[in-house]
Each structure stands twice: as structure tokens, then as C-alpha cells.
N, C-alpha and C positions, 0 to 999 in steps of 0.2 A: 754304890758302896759294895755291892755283892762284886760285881766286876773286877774290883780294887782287889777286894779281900779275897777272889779267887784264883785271881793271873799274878798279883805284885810277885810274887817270888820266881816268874818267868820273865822279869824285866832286863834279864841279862841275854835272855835267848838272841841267837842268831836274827830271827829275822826280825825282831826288835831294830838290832844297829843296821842292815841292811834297808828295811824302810826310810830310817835318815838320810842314809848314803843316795837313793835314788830319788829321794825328795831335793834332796840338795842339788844333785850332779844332774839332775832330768829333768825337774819339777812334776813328780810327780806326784800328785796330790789334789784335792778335790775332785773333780771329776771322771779324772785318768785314771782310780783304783775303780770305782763302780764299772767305769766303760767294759773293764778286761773282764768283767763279771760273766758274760754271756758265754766265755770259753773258757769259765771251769765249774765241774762238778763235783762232789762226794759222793764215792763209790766203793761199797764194801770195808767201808771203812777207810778211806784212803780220798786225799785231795789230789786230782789229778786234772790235766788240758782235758775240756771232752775231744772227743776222738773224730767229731768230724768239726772240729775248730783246726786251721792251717796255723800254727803258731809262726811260721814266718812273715805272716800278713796281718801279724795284729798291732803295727804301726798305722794300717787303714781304718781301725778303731779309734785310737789318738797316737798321732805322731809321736808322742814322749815315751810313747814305749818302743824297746828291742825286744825285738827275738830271742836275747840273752839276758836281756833283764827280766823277761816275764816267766820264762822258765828257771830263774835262778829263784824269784819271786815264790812261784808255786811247787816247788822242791822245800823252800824252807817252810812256808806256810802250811803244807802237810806234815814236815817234823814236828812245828808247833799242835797240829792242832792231835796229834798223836799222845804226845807227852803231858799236855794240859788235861790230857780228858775231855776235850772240850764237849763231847756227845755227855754225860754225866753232867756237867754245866747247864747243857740244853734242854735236857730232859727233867730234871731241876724247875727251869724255869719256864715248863712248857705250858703252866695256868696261867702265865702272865703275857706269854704270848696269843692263847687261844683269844682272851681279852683284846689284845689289838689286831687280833685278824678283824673278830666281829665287828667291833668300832668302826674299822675302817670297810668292812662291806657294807655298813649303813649310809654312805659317804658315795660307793659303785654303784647303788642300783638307782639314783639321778644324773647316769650316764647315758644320751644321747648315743650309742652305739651303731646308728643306722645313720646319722649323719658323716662319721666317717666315711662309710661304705660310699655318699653320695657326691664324698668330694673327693675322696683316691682311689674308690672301687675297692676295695675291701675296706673290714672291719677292723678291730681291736680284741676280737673274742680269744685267740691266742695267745696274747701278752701276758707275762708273770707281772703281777704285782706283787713288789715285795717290802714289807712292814720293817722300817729299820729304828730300832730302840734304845741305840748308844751313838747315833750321829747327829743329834738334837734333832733343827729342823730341817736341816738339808735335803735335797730331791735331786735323783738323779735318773736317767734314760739309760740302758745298754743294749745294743745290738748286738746278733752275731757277724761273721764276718761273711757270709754268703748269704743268700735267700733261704729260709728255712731253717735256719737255727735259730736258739730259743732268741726272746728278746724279752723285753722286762723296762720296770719303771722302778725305783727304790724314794720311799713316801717316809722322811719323818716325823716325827711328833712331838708334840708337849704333854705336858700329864696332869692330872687334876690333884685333888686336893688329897686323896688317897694313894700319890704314888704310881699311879693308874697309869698307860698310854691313853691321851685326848689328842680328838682331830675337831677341828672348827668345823664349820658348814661351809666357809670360805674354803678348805683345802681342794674342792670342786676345782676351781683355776686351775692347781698345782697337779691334779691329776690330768685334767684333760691337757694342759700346757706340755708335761714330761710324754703323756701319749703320741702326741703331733710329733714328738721328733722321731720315731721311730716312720713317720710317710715326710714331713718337710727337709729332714737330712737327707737324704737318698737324694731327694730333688734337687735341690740345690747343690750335691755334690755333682749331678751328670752335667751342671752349667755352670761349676764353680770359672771354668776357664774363660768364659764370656762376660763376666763381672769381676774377675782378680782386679782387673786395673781401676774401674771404678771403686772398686771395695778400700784400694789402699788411700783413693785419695779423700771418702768420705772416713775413715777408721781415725788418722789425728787431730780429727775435732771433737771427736767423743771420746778418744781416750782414757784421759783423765776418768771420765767417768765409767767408763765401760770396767778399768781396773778395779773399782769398789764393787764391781757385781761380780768379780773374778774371772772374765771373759777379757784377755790376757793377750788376742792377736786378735790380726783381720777376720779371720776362717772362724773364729767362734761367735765374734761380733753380728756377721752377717748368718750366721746360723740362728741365732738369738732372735734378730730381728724378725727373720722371716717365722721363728715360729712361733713368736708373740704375737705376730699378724695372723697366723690362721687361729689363734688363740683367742684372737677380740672377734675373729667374725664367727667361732662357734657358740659364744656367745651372745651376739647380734641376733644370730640365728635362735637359741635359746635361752632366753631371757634367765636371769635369776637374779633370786631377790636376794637384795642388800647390795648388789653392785650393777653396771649395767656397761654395754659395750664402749660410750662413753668416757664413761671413768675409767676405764682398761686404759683406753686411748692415751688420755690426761695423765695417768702414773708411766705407760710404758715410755712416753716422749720426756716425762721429768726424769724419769731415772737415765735418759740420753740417748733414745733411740729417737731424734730429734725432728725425721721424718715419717712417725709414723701415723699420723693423720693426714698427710698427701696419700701412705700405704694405702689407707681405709678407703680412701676415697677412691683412689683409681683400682680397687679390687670392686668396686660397684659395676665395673664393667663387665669383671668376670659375672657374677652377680645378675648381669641383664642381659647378658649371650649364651647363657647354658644349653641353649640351642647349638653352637658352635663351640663350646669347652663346656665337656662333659665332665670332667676332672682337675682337678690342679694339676695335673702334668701335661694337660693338652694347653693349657694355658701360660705354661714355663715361658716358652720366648717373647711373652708379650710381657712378665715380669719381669725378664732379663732387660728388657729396651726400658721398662722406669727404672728401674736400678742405674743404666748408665747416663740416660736424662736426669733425674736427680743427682747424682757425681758431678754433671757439671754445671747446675744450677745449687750446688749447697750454699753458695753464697747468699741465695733469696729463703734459700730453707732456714739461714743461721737467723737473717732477720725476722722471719714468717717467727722463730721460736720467741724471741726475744720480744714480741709484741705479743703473746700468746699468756704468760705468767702475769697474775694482775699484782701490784705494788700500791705503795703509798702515794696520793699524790698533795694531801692536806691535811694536818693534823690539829686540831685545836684544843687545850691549850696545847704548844711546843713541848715534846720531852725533851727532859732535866729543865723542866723550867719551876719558877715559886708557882701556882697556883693563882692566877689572879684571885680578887676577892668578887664573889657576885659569880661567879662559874660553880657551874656543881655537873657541868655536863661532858664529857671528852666526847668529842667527834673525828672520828677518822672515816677520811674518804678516798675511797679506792679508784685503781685508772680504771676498769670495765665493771658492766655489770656480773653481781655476785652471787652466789647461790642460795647464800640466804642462813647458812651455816655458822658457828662460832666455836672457837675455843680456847678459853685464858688459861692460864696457868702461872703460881709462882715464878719470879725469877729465879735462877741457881743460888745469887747471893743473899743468903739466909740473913742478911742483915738487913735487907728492905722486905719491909710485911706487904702483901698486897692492899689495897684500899676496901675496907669491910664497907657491905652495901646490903640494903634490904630492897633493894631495885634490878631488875631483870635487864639486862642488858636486851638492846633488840637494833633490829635496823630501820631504821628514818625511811631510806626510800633503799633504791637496788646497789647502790653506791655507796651508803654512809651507815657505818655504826656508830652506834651510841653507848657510850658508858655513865651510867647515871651516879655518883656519889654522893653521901649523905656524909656533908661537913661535921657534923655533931660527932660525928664516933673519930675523926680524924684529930691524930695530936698536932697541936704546932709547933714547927720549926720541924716536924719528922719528916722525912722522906719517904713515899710509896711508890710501889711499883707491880709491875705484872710482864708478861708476855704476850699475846697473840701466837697462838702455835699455827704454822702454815699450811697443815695438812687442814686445817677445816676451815679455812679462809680461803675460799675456792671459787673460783669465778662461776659462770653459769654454766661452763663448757667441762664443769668441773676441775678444770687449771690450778692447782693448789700458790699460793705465796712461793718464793723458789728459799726463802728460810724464814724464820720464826723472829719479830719484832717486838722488840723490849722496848716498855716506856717506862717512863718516871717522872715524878714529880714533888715538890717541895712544899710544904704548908707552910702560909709564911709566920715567923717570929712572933709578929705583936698584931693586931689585928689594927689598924690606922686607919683613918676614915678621914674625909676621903685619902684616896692615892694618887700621889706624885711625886716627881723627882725632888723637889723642894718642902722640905718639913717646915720652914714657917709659912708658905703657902698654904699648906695642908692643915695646920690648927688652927691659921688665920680664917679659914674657908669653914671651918667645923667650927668656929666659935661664932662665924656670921650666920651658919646655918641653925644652932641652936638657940641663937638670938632671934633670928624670926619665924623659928618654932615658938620660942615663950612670945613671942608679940602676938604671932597667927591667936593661939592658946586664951590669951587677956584676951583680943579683939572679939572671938568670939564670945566670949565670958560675959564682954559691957554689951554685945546686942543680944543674948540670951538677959540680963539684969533689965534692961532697955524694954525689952520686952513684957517683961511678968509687972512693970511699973505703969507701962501704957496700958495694961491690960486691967491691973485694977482701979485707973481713974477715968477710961471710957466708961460711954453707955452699953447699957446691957445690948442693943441694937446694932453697935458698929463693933468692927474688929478688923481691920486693915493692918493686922501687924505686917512686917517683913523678916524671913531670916536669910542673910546672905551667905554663904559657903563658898571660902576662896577654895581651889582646889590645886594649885597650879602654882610652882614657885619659879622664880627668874636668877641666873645668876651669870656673872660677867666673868666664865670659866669654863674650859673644857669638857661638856659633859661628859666627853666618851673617857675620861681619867676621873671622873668622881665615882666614889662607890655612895650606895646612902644606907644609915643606918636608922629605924625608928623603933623607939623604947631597949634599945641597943642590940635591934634585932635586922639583920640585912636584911633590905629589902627589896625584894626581885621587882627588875622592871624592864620595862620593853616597849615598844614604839607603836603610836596610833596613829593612822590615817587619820583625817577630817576631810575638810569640803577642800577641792583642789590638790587632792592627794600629791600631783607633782610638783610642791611646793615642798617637799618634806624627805628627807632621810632619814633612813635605818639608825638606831643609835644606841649600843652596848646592849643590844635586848637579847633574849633569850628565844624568842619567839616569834611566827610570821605575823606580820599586822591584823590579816584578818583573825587568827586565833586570839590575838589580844583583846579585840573587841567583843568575842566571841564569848572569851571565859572572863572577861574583867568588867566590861561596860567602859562607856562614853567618859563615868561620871568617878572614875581611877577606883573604885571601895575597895581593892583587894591589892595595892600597893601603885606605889611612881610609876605613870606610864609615860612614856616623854616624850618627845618631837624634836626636832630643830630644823627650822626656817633657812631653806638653803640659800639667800639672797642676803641677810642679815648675819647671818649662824647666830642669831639668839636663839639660848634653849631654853625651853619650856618644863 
């Protein structure tokens, strides 16, 4: 807001309409304003090229700049910052800066600084860090244009709940990642000529993707690449917590650098000949020759990737389906083992509610989650639903989902007992079954009666009653399509073994056989457990 209300009335300035003009006609924009950073300074009050910056060579910064653009650029840009006052502005807001300097030195001093030196021979102790507070989160790298002029990293930020500048404990990545390009650019610029051709034929596969992260041609893509890869082995190298070289690995190949776990792996070499490559740059031509071996194996790389993302492979019950009756369980099973991770989330359409549960979702075994729901709170005839968010559906390799899967599901209308496709089937069946409920109900009645009558005209001496207990009903119909309902309460049931187990099939259960006998008994007390005789199919 201070921003707004200090510059609006300069929004007609000159370099205002020239920034459009060279964003448009050059694309300059994102990284190409930070780049030319290194070759200018404020001095005496006055925006000027420093003096040992060659402005006719600051298209070896980024190509989208001229000689002419950047000098008409920094002509205007000291008019502006002359007329705005901009020093009165800064001085202004110089406690709001001292606040994200310090933030962000708490951030520097979990910088491994000795492990550059061990892999390019020098350090980092040099470089300007510089704190940027009106370009949200963006991060950018600048060099000068020869050896020895200044360089720098530009780090930005979120703010907290007071308006503050906030930096996460993740921004660690973001520093050390912008650092590496000030030693992985140089290098790969003195070998650019020995990989252009492979670079062009691996750059329109990832395209598409490379666009969404703003790296725009071949030359920034393979810039990218390489320094995401010294990026996951200084981390390799020093562990930190909450992420791990790993998951670098798994985000940097999702977001489309699609060989970079061949990278990881054949930089192991470097890794185990430090005896013989003392440096990443003694070791350049042996990176140059996987770059062009990979270019012409990307075909076994495009598949290597596409077997790497874990997916659906079996969902029960089907989304958009009604809800069988007798399921209270969704299972979804994944193609690889998974990490062990979750995350649901509303759908966007506010019109389906998610399924309220007082059950903790968990995983079954390394493959299959489970969603447990509690039919009581669910209306019928309504429709629910959720998401599975990708990023924490992650294989073990941390491999995330490659998008986010939405299910749904229907409760059905009227609650019909049993179910089938044919409704006088289905009340003919529930009227045989309540009919030999009340017969089951009498018969035990007349041998409980049966019994209290022999009992009082025996001798006091004998007592051979009997009581028998049918446990077990037969019917000449499909069990795996009946539901059963007792006291008009579903009742969950599931399959038991007996003697000759390979007589017998799984049948609409909920549960492995041995847990049925485990948690229910032989003798059913705690609901229908059922069977059916694979040589007959009479169910039991």
C-alpha cells in the first residue's frame, strides 16, 4: 500500500511506458531485469553502469538484452529514481528493512560454505545477498560480466501476520539452489557447444512443462537442470530436516526435468573418484558425454518416467457409483509401494459435502488405503465426495500422484433389503426371510417351553434336557446380491473357513477369514458369517 500511495502519481513516467515497450519487443522480464543487476550501481546520488561493467557485453548476461536497451533502461531509471525521491522512500522504510535483513541471516548461517569450496574451489563468502520485498516470492542469481565483478542472489519473501517480511526454514533450497548458479553457469557455458545438439533434441519433451516454470528455450532449461542437480547433491551431502535428497529428486523430475535420477545416479561416480576429479569442472567432459547419451536414449527415459508416478490401479466401491449397502469401507489400491502419507481435501464443487467420519483413515498394507465411513451421519439419496491431493500420495521413492483424484459417491434412495435388479425378487426374498425369522423365533420358543415342562415332571435325580440352536440359514439365491438386515439393523458379515477350507469361497465379506474367526467365533454371536460350497454354490 505505501508503494501505491508513494509512486501512483509517477505512473505516467517515461520509464514506466519503456519497461512495457522492452518487455513486449525483447521479453524482458523475469529474470533478464535481476540478471543486469550486477552492472549497475548508486552513486552520489545518481543511477549509473558501474564502471568496470563493458555495457556492450551485457547480452552475455541474457541474450534479451542490447547495449541499447540497457543503456536507455538505466538513463531512465535514474531520472525516475531522482524525481520520486526514491532515497526519502528508503530511508522511510529503513526498520522494515533492517527486519528482513536479520530474518534472513537466520536462514545464512545453516549454510555449508566449505562445501562449495570442495566442489568448485572457492567459496560463496563474496556474493551480495540481496532481500527483495515487492517481488513476492521470486529468487533470482546475477553475475557480472567478467571475473571479479560483484555477483549476488536476490531472495523473496512472504510476511507474517503483522505485515512483517517471513522466510520459511525451507527457503535453505532456494538459497543454496540461486548460489550454485553463480559456479554451475560458467560451467556449463565453456561446454555449452558440446551439448547444443543433444540439448535441442531432449528440450521438446519437456517443453510444455519447462514453460510453467518460465525457462522459455533450450540454454535455460539445461542451465536449470544442471543446477538442480548440484542442488540435490549438496544436500545429499547435508542432510536437512523436513526434506531429503530424495524428495529433491521426485519434485525436480515432476516439475519435468525428467532425467534427473539417471543425473543422481551417474554423478555417484563423480562421488567415488574424487581422487581423479577434484572439482565439478575437472569432471565437465565426463558430464558432457551423459548429457549426449541421454539425448539419445530419451525414449527409455520418457518410459523410465511414466513408470515412476504411482496411479490408481483399483478402487472399491467405483466413483460416481450408489454405495452398495453392507460397505462402509472405500479402498483404493495404488500400482507401487507408497509412503505412507495422506491428504483429503474438499472437492471445488461446493455442492457435494465430503463424507463426515469419526474414523481415521490409514493404510491396509504399502499399497491400499482405506477410508472408513460411518453410514449413520450420511443422508440418503445425497451425494458425497472428496479429493486425494497428489502431492501427499507419494510412493516410497517419494514420487508424488502426477494430479489430484476426485471420488464420489451416491447413498442410495430407500434402503431395500435384500438387493437386486428385480423388486418382486427382492420382497419375495425378504418376506421368505422374515418368515423364517418368526418360525427360527417360535421353534426356539416350543424347545425352551418343552423344556421348563420336562423339567418340572422329572425326578429330582435326572435332567437330560437338550437345547438346540440353529445357527445357520439356506437360501436358493445369490448371496453375493443379498444384503441382511436384523432388528432393521445391517448386519455385517464375512466368510469362515471350516474343515477343508478349499471347499469354500470368499463371499461379500468385509474381512480376511482368519480375522473372522478371530474376532467373531465359530459359533457367528456377533453377526452372519457365511460360506458357500464351491461344487453345489449352496450358501450357507
Amino acid at each position: 500500500a505505501d508503494i501505491d500511495n508513494y509512486f501512483s502519481k509517477y505512473r505516467e513516467h517515461k520509464l514506466i511506458s519503456y519497461i512495457k515497450k522492452i518487455r513486449e519487443e525483447q521479453g524482458i522480464a523475469y529474470d533478464a531485469v535481476p540478471a543486469a543487476t550486477g552492472c549497475i550501481e548508486i552513486k552520489r546520488g545518481k543511477v549509473i553502469i558501474d564502471p568496470q561493467c563493458d555495457a556492450s557485453k551485457i547480452s552475455m548476461i541474457d541474450s534479451r538484452w542490447t547495449e541499447e536497451s540497457f543503456r536507455t533502461f538505466v538513463r531512465l531509471l535514474n531520472d525516475f529514481y531522482r524525481q520520486t525521491k526514491f532515497k526519502d522512500f528508503y530511508t522511510l522504510h529503513r526498520g522494515l528493512y533492517d527486519i528482513a535483513e536479520t530474518r534472513l541471516n537466520t536462514i545464512l548461517v545453516d549454510l555449508n560454505a566449505e562445501w562449495f569450496k570442495s566442489m568448485f574451489g572457492e567459496g560463496p563468502e563474496n556474493t551480495i545477498v540481496v532481500a527483495s520485498l515487492c517481488n513476492g516470492p521470486g529468487n533470482y542469481a546475477f553475475n557480472g560480466i567478467t571475473k571479479g565483478e560483484k555477483r549476488g542472489i536476490v531472495i523473496g519473501c512472504s510476511t507474517d501476520k503483522e505485515g512483517n517480511p517471513a522466510y520459511s526454514r525451507f527457503l535453505i533450497t532456494v538459497i543454496v539452489h540461486e548460489l550454485l548458479h553463480h559456479y554451475t553457469n560458467p560451467c556449463l557455458a565453456q561446454y555449452w557447444s558440446q551439448i547444443d545438439s543433444a540439448s535441442q533434441i531432449i528440450y521438446p519433451h519437456v517443453k510444455e512443462k519447462m514453460a510453467k516454470l518460465a525457462y522459455g528455450s533450450t540454454n535455460s532449461t539445461m542451465i536449470e537442470w544442471f543446477n538442480n542437480l548440484l542442488t540435490i547433491m549438496y544436500f545429499k551431502d547435508n542432510p536437512n530436516r523436513g526434506f531429503t535428497a530424495t524428495h529433491l529428486t521426485a519434485w525436480r523430475q515432476h516439475e519435468g526435468f525428467i532425467w534427473m535420477e539417471r543425473s543422481m545416479t551417474f554423478m555417484e561416480h563423480f562421488r567415488n573418484h574424487r581422487n581423479l576429479y577434484s572439482t565439478i569442472k575437472d569432471f565437465m567432459p565426463e558430464i558432457v558425454s551423459f548429457v549426449n547419451y541421454t539425448a539419445s536414449d530419451f525414449d527409455n527415459v520418457l518410459k523410465e518416467y511414466d513408470n515412476k508416478e504411482p496411479y490408481i490401479t483399483d478402487i472399491f466401491p467405483i466413483s460416481n457409483s450408489i454405495l452398495p449397502l453392507g460397505i462402509d469401507t472405500i479402498q483404493i489400491r495404488f500400482s507401487k509401494p507408497m509412503f505412507g502419507a495422506y491428504g483429503i481435501r474438499p472437492l471445488d464443487d461446493k455442492r457435494i459435502s465430503p463424507p463426515y467420519t469419526d474414523y481415521q483413515p490409514f493404510w491396509k498394507d504399502k499399497y491400499t488405503f482405506c477410508i472408513i465411513l460411518d453410514r449413520s451421519k450420511l443422508e440418503k439419496g445425497k451425494t458425497y465426495g472428496f479429493k486425494l491431493n497428489r502431492a501427499f500420495f507419494q510412493s516410497e521413492k517419494t514420487y508424488p500422484m502426477k494430479e489430484d483424484f476426485p471420488y464420489t459417491f451416491k447413498m442410495p434412495d430407500e434402503y431395500i433389503h435384500p438387493v437386486s435388479n428385480n423388486i418382486f425378487l427382492d420382497y419375495m426374498l425378504l418376506f421368505k426371510y422374515e418368515y423364517m425369522r418368526v418360525i427360527l423365533i417360535f421353534s426356539l420358543f416350543c424347545i425352551l417351553a418343552l423344556n421348563v415342562m420336562s423339567k418340572s415332571h422329572s425326578s429330582p435325580e435326572r435332567c437330560d434336557s437338550v437345547i438346540t440352536v440353529i445357527d445357520s440359514l439356506a437360501f436358493n439365491y445369490p448371496v453375493e446380491r443379498i444384503s441382511f438386515m436384523l432388528d432393521g439393523k445391517l448386519v455385517h458379515h464375512s466368510v469362515i473357513f471350516k474343515e477343508g477350507r478349499q471347499l469354500y469361497k470368499f463371499v461379500n465379506g468385509f474381512m480376511d477369514p482368519l480375522d473372522a474367526i478371530k474376532h467373531f467365533g465359530e459359533k457367528y454371536r456377533n453377526g452372519l458369517l457365511m460360506y458357500k460350497k464351491e461344487e453345489s454354490d449352496e450358501s450357507k
